[in-house]
C-alpha positions in Angstrom: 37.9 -80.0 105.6 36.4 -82.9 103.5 36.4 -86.1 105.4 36.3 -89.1 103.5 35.5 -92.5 105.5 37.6 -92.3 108.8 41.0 -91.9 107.9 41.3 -90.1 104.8 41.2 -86.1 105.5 41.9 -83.5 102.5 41.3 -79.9 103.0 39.9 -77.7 100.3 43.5 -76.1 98.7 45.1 -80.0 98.8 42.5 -81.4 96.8 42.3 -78.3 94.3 46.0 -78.5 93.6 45.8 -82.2 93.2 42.7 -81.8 90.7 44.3 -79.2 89.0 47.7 -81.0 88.6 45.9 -84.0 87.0 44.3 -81.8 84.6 47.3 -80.3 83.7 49.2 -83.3 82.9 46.1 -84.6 81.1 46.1 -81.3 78.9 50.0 -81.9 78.4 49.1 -85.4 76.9 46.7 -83.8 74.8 48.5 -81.3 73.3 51.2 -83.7 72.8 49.0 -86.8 71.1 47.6 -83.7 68.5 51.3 -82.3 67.5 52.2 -85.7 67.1 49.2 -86.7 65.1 49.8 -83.6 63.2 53.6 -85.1 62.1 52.6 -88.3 61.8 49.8 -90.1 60.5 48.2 -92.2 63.2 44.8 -94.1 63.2 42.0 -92.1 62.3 44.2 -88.6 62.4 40.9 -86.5 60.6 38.5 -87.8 63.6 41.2 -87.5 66.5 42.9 -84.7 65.8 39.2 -82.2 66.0 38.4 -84.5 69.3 41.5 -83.4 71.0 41.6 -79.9 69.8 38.2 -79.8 71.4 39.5 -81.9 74.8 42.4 -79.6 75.3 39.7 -76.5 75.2 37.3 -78.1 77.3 40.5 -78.9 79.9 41.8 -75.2 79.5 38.2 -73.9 80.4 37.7 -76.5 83.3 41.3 -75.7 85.0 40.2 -71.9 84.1 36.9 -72.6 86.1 37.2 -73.7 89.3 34.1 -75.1 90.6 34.2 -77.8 87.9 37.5 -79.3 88.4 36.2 -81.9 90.0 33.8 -82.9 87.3 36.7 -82.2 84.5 38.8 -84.9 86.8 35.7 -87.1 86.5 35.2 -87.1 83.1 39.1 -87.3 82.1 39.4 -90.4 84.2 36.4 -92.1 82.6 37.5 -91.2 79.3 41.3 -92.7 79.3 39.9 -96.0 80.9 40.1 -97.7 77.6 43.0 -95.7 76.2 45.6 -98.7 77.2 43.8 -101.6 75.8 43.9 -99.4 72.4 47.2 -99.2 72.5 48.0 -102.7 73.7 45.3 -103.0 70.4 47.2 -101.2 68.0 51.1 -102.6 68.8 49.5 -106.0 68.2 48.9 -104.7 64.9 51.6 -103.2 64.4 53.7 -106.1 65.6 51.6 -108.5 62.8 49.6 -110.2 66.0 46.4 -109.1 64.7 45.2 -112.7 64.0 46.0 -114.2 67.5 44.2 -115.2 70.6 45.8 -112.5 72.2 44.6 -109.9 69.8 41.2 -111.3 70.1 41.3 -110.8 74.0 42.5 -107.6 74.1 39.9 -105.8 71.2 37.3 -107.9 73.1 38.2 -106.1 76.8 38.7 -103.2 74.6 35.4 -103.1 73.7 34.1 -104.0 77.0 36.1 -101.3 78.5 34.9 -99.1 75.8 31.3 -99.4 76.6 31.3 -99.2 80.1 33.5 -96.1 80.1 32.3 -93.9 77.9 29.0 -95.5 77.2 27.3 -95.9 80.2 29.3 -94.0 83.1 30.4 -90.8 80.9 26.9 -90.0 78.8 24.6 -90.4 81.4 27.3 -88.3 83.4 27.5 -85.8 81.2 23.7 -85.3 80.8 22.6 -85.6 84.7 25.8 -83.4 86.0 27.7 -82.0 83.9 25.5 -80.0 81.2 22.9 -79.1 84.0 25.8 -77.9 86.0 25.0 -73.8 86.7 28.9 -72.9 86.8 30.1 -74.8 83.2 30.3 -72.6 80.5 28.0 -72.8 77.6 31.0 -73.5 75.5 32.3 -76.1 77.4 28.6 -77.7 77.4 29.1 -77.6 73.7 32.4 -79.2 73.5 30.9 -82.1 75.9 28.2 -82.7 73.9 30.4 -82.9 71.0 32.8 -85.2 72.6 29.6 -87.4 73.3 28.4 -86.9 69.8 32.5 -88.3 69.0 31.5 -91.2 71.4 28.6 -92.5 69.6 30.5 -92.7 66.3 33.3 -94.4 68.0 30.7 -97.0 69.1 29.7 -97.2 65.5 32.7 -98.0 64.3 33.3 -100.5 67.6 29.9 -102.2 66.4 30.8 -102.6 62.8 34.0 -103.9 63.8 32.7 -106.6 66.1 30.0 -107.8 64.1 32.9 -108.1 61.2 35.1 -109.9 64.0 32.2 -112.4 64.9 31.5 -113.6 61.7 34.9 -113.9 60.4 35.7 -116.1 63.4 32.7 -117.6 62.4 33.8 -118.7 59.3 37.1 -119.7 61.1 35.2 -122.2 63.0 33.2 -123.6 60.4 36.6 -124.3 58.6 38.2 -126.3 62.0 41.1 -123.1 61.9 42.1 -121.7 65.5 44.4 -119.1 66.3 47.1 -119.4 68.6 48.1 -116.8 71.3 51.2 -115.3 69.7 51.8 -116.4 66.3 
């Protein structure tokens, strides 16, 4: 029995079926987003389709491996903390909203969201638990280091993006234009 504060009491099974159930349907999403990337051309389908071939692996190993389920739930959580700001990010886009306030609010909590998910909770996470770790696989070590390897060219591209975003409202400013919220 794992007691958690004073109230809250799971046993072992309860908790393992809940871990495992939340992997599943995280591994269902996966699968899904890479069919669907592989019909349709989404943002950056040649970078997201390998990252989710090698997620849905690294999920099929962890729900395969019991010991680590926990750290699988971890690390799935973490990752999808930013996954709704991209696409609030991308239907602004989509909707021709890309040069409002609202847009700029959104890509800039994005990006705050971004970094303090899979920046500096996920890599230090995965490099103090999760590739020490004596019962994960050396493949799945692999695929997590690759997924952080993914990470750090995300950021890239986040950087680039921001600095480009900064100066053009820059340049905005300088020439007395300001963006409304939805137009």
């Amino acid at each position: 029995m794992i007691k958690l504060r004073s109230s809250w009491q799971f046993n072992k099974e309860e908790s393992d079926y809940t871990c495992s159930l939340v992997l599943t349907i995280g591994l269902s999403y996966f699968i899904y987003h890479t069919l669907l990337n592989l019909k349709y051309p989404l943002y950056q389908r040649y970078i997201t389709i390998p990252h989710h071939i090698a997620t849905i692996i690294e999920l099929l190993i962890i729900l395969l491996v019991e010991k680590v389920r926990y750290l699988g739930l971890l690390g799935l959580v973490i990752i999808e903390m930013s996954y709704p700001l991209l696409l609030i990010r991308i239907t602004l886009v989509d909707f021709n909203l890309k040069h409002t306030k609202l847009y700029q609010l959104v890509d800039t909590l994005f990006i705050i969201t971004f970094l303090f998910s899979r920046v500096i909770l996920l890599i230090p996470i995965n490099v103090l638990l999760v590739i020490p770790h004596p019962d994960i696989t050396l493949l799945t070590k692999i695929l997590i280091t690759s997924s952080s390897a993914f990470t750090c060219y995300m950021l890239i591209g986040i950087i680039k993006s921001a600095k480009h975003r900064i100066k053009e409202y820059g340049e905005m400013k300088k020439l007395n234009i300001d963006y409304d919220w939805f137009q």
